[in-house]
C-alpha positions in Angstrom: 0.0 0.0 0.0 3.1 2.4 0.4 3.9 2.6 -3.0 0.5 3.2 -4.3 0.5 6.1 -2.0 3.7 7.4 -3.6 3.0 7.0 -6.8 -0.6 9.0 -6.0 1.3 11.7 -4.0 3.6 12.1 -7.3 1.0 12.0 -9.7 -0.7 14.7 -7.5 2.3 16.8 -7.5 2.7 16.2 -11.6 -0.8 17.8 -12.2 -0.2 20.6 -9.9 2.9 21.3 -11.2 1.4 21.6 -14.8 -1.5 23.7 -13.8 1.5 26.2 -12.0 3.1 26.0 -15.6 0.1 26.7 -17.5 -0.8 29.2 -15.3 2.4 31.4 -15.3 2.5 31.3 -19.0 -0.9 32.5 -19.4 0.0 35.8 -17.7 2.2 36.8 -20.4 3.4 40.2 -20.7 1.1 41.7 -19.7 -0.7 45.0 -21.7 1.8 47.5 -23.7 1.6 50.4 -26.0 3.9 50.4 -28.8 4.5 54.2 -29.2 4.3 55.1 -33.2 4.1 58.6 -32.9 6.5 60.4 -34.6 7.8 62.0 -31.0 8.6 61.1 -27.8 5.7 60.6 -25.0 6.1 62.3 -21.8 2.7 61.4 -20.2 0.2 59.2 -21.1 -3.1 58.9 -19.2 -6.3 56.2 -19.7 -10.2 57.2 -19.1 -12.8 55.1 -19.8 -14.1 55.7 -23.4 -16.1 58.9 -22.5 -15.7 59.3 -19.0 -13.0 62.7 -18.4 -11.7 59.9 -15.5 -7.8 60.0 -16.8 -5.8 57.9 -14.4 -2.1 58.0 -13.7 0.8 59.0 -15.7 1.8 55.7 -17.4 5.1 56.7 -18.6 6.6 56.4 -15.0 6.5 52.9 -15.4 9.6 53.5 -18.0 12.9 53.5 -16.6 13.9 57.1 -18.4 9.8 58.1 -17.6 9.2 58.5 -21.3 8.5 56.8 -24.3 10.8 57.3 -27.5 9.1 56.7 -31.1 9.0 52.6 -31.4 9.3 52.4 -28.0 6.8 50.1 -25.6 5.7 50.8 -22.7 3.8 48.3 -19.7 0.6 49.7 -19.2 -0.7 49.0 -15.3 -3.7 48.8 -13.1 -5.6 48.9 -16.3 -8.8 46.2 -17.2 -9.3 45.6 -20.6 -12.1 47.3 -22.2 -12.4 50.8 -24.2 -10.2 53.5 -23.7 -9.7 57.6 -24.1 -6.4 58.9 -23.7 -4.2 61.8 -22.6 -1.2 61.9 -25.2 1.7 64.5 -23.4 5.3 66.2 -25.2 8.2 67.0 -24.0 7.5 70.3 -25.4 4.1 70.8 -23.8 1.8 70.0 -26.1 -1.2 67.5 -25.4 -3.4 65.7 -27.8 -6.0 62.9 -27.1 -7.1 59.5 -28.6 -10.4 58.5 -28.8 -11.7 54.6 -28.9 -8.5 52.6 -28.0 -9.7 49.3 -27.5 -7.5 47.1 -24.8 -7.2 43.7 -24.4 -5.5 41.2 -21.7 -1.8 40.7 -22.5 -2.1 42.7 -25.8 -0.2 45.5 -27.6 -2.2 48.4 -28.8 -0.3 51.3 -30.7 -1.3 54.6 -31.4 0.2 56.8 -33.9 0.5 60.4 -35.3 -3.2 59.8 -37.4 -4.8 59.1 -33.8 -4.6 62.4 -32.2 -6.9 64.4 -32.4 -8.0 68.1 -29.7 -4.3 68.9 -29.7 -3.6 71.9 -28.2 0.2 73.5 -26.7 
């Protein structure tokens, strides 16, 4: 009886194991934005599509706090859903993107044909 115990204790611990696997590759990287602007992003802000609710400055998750053309960027404490956002320069000017649609562990871009409302 012993060794059917073992063998149930490792079988156990196989399809635990696995689940743990599958489980930390599901997570991914997590949600980005892939910065195709023509410029460098000093501040980036999410709302709810509609909603005036912008959220924290995204860009301090980068190491140098902005985000160079081509660059990515981890997006946090974010759900997926339908986005506005807050697009800031170095130079001062701010510009906003409607109807960015975020998903779990996705990329979105935006680019230079996205903002629109800019103003210095």
């Amino acid at each position: 009886m012993p060794r059917l115990a073992t063998i149930a204790v490792l079988a156990a611990a196989a399809v635990l194991s696995g689940s743990l696997a599958a489980s930390a590759q599901s997570k991914g990287k997590g949600i980005r934005l892939w910065n195709l602007t023509a410029e460098t992003i000093s501040s980036f802000q999410l709302s709810p599509a509609g909603k005036d609710a912008f959220g924290a400055n995204q860009t301090l998750n980068d190491k140098d706090k902005e985000v160079d053309h081509d660059e990515r960027l981890k997006i946090t404490d974010v759900q997926p859903g339908h986005y506005d956002a807050r697009v800031g320069y170095p130079d001062g000017r701010q510009c906003l993107v409607h109807g960015i649609e975020i998903r779990p562990d996705a990329v979105f871009s935006i680019a230079d044909k996205d903002l629109v409302q800019c103003n210095k």
